[in-house]
C-alpha positions as CSV (number, residue, x, y, z in Angstrom):
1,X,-2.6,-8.2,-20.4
2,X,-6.5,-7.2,-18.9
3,X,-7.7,-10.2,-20.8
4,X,-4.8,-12.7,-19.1
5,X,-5.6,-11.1,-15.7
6,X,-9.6,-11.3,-16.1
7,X,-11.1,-14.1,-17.6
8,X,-13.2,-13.7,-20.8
9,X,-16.3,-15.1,-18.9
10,X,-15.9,-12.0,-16.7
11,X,-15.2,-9.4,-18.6
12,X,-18.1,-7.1,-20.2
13,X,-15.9,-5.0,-22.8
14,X,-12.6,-2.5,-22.9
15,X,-13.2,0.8,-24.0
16,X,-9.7,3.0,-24.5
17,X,-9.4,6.6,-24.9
18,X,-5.6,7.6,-26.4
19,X,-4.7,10.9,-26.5
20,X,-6.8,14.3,-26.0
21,X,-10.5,14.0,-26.3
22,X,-11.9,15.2,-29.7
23,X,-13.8,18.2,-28.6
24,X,-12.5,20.9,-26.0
25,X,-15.3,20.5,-23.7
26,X,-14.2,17.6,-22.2
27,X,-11.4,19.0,-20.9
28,X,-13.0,22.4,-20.0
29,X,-15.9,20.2,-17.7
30,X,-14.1,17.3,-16.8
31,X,-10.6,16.6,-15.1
32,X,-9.5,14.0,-17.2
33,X,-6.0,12.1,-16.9
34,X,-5.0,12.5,-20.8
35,X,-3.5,15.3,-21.0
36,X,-1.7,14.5,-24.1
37,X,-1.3,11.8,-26.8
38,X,1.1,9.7,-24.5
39,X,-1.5,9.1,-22.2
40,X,-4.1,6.9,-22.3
41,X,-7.6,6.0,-20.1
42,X,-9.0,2.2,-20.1
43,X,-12.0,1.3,-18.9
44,X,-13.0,-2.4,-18.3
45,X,-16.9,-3.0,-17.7
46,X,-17.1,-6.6,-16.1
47,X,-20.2,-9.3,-15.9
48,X,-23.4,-9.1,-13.4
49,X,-21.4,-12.1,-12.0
50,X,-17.6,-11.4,-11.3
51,X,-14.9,-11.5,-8.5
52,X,-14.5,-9.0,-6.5
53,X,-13.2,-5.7,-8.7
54,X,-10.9,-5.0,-6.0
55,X,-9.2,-8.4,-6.7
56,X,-8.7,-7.4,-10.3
57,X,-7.3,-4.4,-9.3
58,X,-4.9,-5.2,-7.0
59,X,-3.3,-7.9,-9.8
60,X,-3.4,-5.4,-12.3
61,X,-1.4,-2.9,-10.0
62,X,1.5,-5.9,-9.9
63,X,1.5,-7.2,-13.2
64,X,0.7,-3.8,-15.6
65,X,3.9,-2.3,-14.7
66,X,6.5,-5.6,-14.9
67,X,5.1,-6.3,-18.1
68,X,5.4,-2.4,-19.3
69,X,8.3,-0.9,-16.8
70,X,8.5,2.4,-19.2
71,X,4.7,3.1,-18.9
72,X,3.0,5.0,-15.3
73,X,-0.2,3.2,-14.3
74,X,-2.9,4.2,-11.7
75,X,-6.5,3.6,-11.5
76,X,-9.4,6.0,-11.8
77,X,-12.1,5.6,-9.0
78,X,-14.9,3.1,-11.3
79,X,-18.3,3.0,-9.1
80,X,-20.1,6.6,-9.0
81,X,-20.5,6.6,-4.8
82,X,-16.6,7.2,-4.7
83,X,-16.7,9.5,-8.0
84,X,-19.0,11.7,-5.8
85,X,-17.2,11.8,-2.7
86,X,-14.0,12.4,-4.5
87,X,-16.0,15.7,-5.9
88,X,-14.7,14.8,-9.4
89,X,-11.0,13.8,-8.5
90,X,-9.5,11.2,-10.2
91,X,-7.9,9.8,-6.6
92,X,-8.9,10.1,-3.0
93,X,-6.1,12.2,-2.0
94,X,-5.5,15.2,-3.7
95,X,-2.3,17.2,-2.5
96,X,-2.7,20.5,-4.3
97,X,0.6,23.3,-3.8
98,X,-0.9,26.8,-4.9
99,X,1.2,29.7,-5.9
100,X,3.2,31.1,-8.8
101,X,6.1,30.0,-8.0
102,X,6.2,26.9,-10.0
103,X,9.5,25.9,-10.5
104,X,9.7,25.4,-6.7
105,X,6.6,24.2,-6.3
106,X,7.0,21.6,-8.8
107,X,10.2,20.3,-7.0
108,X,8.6,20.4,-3.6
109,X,6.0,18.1,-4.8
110,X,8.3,15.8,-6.4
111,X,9.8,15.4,-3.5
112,X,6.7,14.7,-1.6
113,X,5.3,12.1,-3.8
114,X,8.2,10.2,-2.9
115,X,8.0,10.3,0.8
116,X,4.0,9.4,0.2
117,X,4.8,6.8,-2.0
118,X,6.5,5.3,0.9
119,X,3.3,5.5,2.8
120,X,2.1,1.5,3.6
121,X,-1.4,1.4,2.0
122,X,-0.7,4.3,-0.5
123,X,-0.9,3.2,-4.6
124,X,-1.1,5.2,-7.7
125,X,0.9,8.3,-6.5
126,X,1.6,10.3,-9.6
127,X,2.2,14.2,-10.0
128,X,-1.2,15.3,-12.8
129,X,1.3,18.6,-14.1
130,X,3.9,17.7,-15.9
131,X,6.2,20.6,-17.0
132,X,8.1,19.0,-19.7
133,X,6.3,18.3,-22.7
134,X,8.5,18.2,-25.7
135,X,7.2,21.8,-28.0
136,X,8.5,22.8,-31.5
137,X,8.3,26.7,-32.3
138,X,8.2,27.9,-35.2
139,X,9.5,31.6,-35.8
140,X,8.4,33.3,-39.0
141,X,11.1,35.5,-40.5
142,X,8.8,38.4,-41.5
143,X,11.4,39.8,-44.1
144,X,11.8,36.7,-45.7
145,X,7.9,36.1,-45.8
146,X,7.2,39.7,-47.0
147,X,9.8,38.9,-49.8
148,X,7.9,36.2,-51.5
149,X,4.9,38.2,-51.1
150,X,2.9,36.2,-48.0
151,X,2.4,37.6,-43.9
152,X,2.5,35.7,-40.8
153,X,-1.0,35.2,-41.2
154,X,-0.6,32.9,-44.1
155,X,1.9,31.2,-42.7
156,X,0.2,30.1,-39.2
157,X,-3.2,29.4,-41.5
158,X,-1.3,27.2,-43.1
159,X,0.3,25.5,-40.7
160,X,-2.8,25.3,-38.5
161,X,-5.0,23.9,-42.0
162,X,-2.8,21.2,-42.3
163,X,-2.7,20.3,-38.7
164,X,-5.7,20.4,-37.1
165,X,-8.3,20.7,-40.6
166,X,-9.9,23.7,-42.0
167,X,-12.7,23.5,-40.0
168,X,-11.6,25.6,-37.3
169,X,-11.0,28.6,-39.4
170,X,-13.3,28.1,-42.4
171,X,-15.8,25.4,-41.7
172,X,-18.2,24.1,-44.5
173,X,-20.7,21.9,-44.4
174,X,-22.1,19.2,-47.2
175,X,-26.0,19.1,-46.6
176,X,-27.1,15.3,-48.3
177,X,-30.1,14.8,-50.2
178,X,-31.7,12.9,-47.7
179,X,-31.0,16.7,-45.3
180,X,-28.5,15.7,-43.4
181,X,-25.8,17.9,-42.7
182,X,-21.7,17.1,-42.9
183,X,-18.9,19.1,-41.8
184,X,-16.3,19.1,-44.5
185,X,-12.5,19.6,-43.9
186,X,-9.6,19.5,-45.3
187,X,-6.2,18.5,-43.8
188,X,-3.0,16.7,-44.1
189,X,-3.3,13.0,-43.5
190,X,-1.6,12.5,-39.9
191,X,0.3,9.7,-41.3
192,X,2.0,11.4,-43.4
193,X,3.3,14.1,-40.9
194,X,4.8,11.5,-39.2
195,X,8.8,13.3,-38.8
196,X,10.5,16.7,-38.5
197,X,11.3,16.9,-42.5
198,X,7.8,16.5,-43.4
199,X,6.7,19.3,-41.0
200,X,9.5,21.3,-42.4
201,X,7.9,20.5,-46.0
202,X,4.3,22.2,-45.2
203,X,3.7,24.1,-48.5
204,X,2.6,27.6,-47.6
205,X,0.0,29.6,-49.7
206,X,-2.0,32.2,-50.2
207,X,-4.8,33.4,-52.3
208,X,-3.5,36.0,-53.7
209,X,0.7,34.7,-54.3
210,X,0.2,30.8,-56.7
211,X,3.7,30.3,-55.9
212,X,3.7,28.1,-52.4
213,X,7.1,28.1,-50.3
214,X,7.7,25.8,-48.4
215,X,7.5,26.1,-44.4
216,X,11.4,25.6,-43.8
217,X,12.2,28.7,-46.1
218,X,9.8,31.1,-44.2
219,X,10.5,29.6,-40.5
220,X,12.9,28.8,-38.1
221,X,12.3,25.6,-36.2
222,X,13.8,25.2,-32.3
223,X,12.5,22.6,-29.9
224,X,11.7,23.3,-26.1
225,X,9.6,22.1,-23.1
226,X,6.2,23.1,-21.9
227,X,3.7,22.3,-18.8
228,X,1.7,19.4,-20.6
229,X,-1.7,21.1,-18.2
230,X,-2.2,23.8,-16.6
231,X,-4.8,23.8,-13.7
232,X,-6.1,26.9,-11.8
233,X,-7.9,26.8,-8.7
234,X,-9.8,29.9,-7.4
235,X,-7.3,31.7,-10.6
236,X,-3.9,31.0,-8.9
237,X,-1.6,27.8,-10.4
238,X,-2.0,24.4,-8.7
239,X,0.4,21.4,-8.6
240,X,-1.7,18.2,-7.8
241,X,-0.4,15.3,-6.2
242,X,-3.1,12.4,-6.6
243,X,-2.7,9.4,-4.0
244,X,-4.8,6.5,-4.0
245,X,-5.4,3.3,-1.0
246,X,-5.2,-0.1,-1.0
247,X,-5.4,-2.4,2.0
248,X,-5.3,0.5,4.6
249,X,-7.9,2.5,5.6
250,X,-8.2,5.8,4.2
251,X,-8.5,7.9,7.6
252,X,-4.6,6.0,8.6
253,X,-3.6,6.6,5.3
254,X,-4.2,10.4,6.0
255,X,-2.9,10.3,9.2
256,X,0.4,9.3,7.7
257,X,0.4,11.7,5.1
258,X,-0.3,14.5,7.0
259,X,2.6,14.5,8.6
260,X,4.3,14.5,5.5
261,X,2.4,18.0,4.4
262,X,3.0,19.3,8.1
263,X,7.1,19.2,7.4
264,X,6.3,20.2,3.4
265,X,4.6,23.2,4.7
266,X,7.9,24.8,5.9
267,X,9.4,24.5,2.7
268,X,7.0,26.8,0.9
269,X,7.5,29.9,-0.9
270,X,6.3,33.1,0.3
271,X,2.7,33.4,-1.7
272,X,2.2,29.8,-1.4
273,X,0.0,27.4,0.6
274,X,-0.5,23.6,1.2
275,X,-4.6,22.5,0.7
276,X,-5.5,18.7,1.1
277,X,-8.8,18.1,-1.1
278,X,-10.9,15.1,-2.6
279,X,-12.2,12.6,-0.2
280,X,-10.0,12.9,2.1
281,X,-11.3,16.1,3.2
282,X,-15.2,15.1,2.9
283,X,-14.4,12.5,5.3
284,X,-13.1,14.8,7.7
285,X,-15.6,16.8,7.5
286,X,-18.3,14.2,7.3
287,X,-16.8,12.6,10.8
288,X,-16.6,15.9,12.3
289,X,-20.9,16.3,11.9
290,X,-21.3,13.0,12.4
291,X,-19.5,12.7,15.5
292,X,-20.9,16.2,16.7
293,X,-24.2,14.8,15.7
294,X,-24.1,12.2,17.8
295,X,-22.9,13.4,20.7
296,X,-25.7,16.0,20.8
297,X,-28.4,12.9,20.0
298,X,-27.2,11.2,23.1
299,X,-27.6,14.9,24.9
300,X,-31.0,15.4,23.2
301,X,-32.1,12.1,24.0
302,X,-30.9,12.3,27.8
303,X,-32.7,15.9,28.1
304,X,-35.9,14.6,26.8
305,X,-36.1,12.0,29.2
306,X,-35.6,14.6,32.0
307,X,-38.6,16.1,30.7
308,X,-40.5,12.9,30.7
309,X,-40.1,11.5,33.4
310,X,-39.2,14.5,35.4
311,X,-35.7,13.1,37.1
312,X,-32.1,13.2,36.4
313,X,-31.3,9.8,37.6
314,X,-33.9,7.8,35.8
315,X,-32.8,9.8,32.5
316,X,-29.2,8.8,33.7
317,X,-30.2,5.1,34.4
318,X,-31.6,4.9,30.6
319,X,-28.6,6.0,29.3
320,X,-26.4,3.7,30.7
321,X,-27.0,1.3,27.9
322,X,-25.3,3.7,25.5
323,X,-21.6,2.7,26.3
324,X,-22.4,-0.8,26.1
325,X,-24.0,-0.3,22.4
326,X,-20.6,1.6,21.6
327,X,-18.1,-1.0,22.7
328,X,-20.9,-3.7,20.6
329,X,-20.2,-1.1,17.7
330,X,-16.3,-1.7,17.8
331,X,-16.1,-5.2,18.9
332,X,-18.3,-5.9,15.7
333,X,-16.5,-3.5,13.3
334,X,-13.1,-5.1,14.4
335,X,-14.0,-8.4,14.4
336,X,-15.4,-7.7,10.6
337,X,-12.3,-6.1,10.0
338,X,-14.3,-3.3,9.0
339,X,-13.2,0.6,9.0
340,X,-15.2,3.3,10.6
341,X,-17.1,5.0,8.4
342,X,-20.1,7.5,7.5
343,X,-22.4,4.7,6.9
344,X,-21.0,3.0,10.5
345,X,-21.3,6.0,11.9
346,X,-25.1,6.4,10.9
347,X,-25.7,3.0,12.4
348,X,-24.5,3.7,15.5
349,X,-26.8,6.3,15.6
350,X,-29.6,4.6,14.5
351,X,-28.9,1.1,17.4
352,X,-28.0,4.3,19.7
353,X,-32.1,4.9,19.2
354,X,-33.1,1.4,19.4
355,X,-31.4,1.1,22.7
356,X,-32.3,3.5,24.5
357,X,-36.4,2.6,23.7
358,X,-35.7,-0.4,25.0
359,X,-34.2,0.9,28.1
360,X,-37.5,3.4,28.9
361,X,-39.5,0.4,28.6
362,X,-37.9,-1.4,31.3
363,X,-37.8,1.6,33.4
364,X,-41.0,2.5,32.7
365,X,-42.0,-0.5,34.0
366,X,-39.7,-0.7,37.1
367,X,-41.2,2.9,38.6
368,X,-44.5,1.1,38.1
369,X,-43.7,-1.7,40.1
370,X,-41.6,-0.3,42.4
371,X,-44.5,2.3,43.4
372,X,-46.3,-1.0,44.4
373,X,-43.7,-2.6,45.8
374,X,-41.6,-0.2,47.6
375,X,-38.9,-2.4,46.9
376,X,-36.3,-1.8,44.5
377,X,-34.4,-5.1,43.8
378,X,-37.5,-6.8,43.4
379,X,-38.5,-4.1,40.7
380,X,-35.9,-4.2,38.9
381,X,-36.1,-8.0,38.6
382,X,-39.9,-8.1,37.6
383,X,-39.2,-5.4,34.5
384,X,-36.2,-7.5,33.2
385,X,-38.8,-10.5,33.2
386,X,-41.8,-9.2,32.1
387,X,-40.0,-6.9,29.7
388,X,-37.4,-10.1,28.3
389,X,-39.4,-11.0,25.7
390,X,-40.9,-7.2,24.0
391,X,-36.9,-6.1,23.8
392,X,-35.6,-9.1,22.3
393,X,-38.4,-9.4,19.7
394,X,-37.5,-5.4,19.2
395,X,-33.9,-6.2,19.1
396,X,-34.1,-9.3,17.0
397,X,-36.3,-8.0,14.2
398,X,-33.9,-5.4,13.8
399,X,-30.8,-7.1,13.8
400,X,-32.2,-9.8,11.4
401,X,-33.4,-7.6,9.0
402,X,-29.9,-6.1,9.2
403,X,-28.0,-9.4,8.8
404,X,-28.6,-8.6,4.4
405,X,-27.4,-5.7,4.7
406,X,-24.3,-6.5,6.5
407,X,-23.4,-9.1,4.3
408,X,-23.0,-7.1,1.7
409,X,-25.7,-9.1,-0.4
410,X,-26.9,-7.1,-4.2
411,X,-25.2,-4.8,-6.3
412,X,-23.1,-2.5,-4.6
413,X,-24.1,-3.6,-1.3
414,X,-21.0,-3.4,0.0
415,X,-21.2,0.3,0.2
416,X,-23.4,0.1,3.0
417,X,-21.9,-3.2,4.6
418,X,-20.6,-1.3,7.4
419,X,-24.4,0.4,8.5
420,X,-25.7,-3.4,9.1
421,X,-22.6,-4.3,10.7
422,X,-22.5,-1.3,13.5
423,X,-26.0,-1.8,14.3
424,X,-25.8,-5.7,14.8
425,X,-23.1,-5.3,16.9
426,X,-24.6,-2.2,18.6
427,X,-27.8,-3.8,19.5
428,X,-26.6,-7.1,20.8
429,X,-24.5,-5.6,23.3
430,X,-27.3,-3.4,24.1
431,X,-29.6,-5.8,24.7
432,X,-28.0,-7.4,27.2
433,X,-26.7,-4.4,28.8
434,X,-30.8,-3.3,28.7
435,X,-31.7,-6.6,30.5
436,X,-29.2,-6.5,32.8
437,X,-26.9,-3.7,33.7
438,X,-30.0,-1.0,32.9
439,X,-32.1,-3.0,35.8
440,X,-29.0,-3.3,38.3
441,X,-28.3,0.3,38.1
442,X,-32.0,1.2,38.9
443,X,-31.9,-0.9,41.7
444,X,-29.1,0.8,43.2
445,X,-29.7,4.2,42.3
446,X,-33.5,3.2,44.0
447,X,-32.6,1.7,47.0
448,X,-29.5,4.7,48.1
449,X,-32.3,7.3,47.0
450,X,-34.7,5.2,49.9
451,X,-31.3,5.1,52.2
452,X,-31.4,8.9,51.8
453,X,-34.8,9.3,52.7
């Protein structure tokens, strides 16, 4: 069904993993989706030359599950810049319920995966714990067992031989003539254990009783459920709900399902609590210094022009250039269609800098001519004149050299998309604010100051 969806001049290669990784230490350093043999990861690698992934992705999200209605699908975050602000997660959104309690935790979250599944913009909502993986015990009647001369011991050695190899309770190694070394084990085709009888069949030695029993005589076999994985976070038990976005920003998607956790919350058991993680929460966090950032640049910035030119209202006057750049900023991210983001957010700062240079050299200028002149309105028009053409060369270098980057041009160069786009919109806005409004308001901030006098 990929190779329908993509075609085979796009596609690079399919790599599957079914079932559990071989080795343990995948799933002790890595929080991997397979959790048992009826799951399954896929990962396509496409071309240097391709359609947009997110294209790819959004038809696979329709087709996968009409072709396969008994089978759960959701995609993995592909490109490492969202790996690493997810902080490992497999979604964006990660809804974890902590407590003991798990019975009612696991029912709470059921239910609110299908209020956020009703979310617009939310895909790929799945619960990662799943408490009802099919388990067969197998209780050893020790009287039985000590009858025919063999102990509990040889009976789970067995079992766990033919299983899952000799090799991890008496590994042995074949060193080759050429030196290298092979592990060598022993185990019961999987094939072959392929029902319940031929479990029950397991022949059951020991070295010291030649007679082997089979399992069926030495064990009673009774079928129950189990969690499928078990996930701790800072020791206690965690339920995960995993939530993904498509189409919608993620800062509205979290918006909505906030809400969602705020009524959830309420519904708790005593000794349990509510915790939003994943990249949802660096984003947060991320807008919150950002934002705080800012606001003290533009404080910084106004403080150290105090200093420099020793007066308020000329540090004011500069500044006055900033709101301008911001409502450039948004104009240009919304006509873009483009969401507010971290890298946004560092280009207003950085057309917040640009601006306000270009305003102290018009100002800078003005006092100058103004102490000649004694007239303010002429000032002001001889510093947007002579000054024209050193701020639009500034402005203009910068906002070309911007216009790749905003684009999206090279690999990956979407990620930073939205940096080019906030400062083009920030500096053209500011540049005419600079050349305009800037010189008005020191006109009339000179002339009431002379009126005062």
């Amino acid at each position: 069904m990929i190779r329908k969806v993509i075609p085979a001049s796009e596609l690079g290669g399919i790599l599957d993993n079914i079932g559990l990784p071989t080795s343990g230490i995948n799933l002790s350093y890595s929080n991997s989706e397979t959790v048992g043999n009826f799951d399954a990861e896929v990962l396509v690698s496409l071309q240097a030359k391709h359609h947009p992934t997110a294209e790819y992705v959004q038809k696979l999200r329709e087709e996968l599950p009409k072709t396969f209605p008994a089978t759960a699908f959701f995609f993995e975050p592909a490109d490492i810049v969202t790996q690493i602000l997810n902080f490992g997660l497999p979604a964006p959104i990660d809804i974890q319920i902590v407590g003991s309690d798990m019975a009612h935790n696991f029912a709470l979250a059921a239910g609110m995966a299908e209020k956020i599944r009703s979310v617009p913009g939310v895909v790929d909502v799945h619960l990662h714990q799943l408490l009802n993986q099919p388990r067969l015990d197998l209780a050893v009647d020790r009287v039985r067992t000590q009858q025919v001369g063999l102990t509990e011991r040889d009976v789970a050695s067995n079992v766990l031989v033919s299983l899952s190899s000799s090799f991890q309770i008496n590994p042995n190694f074949w060193l080759s003539p050429n030196g290298v070394s092979y592990g060598i084990a022993v185990q019961t085709p999987q094939y072959k254990v392929d029902s319940i009888d031929a479990l029950r069949t397991i022949p059951v030695n020991s070295p010291a009783f030649t007679q082997p029993q089979l399992l069926e005589n030495l064990t009673s076999m009774s079928r129950r459920q189990e969690p499928a994985v078990v996930t701790h976070y800072n020791v206690q038990r965690v339920i995960d709900i995993y939530a993904g976005t498509q189409g919608r920003d993620l800062g509205g998607v979290a918006a909505d399902i906030a809400k969602i956790t705020a009524e959830a919350q309420k519904q708790l058991p005593k000794g349990s609590t509510m915790v939003t993680r994943g990249q949802v929460a660096t984003m947060q966090s991320s807008f919150i210094g950002l934002g705080a950032g800012l606001a003290f640049a533009i404080v910084l910035v106004y403080l150290l022009i105090v200093v420099n030119f020793q007066s308020w209202s000329e540090a004011f006057i500069i500044i006055t250039a900033l709101p301008a750049a911001l409502a450039g900023i948004c104009w240009m991210l919304y006509l873009t269609q483009t969401t507010l983001s971290v890298p946004a957010l560092m280009g207003t700062i950085m057309s917040m800098g640009v601006a306000t240079a270009n305003s102290v050299l018009i100002i800078s200028f003005a006092n100058e001519r103004f102490t000649e002149t004694k007239n303010a309105l002429r000032a002001a028009l001889e510093a947007g004149a002579a000054r024209l053409r050193p701020v639009i060369m500034t402005a203009l270098a910068m906002i070309i050299g911007m216009v790749p980057m905003a684009i999206g041009m090279g690999e990956g160069g979407e990620q930073n998309a939205p940096l080019g786009r906030a400062v083009i919109g920030g500096l053209m806005f500011a540049t005419i604010a600079t050349l305009f409004f800037v010189p008005s308001v020191f006109a009339i901030v000179r002339y009431r100051k002379n009126q005062n006098v």
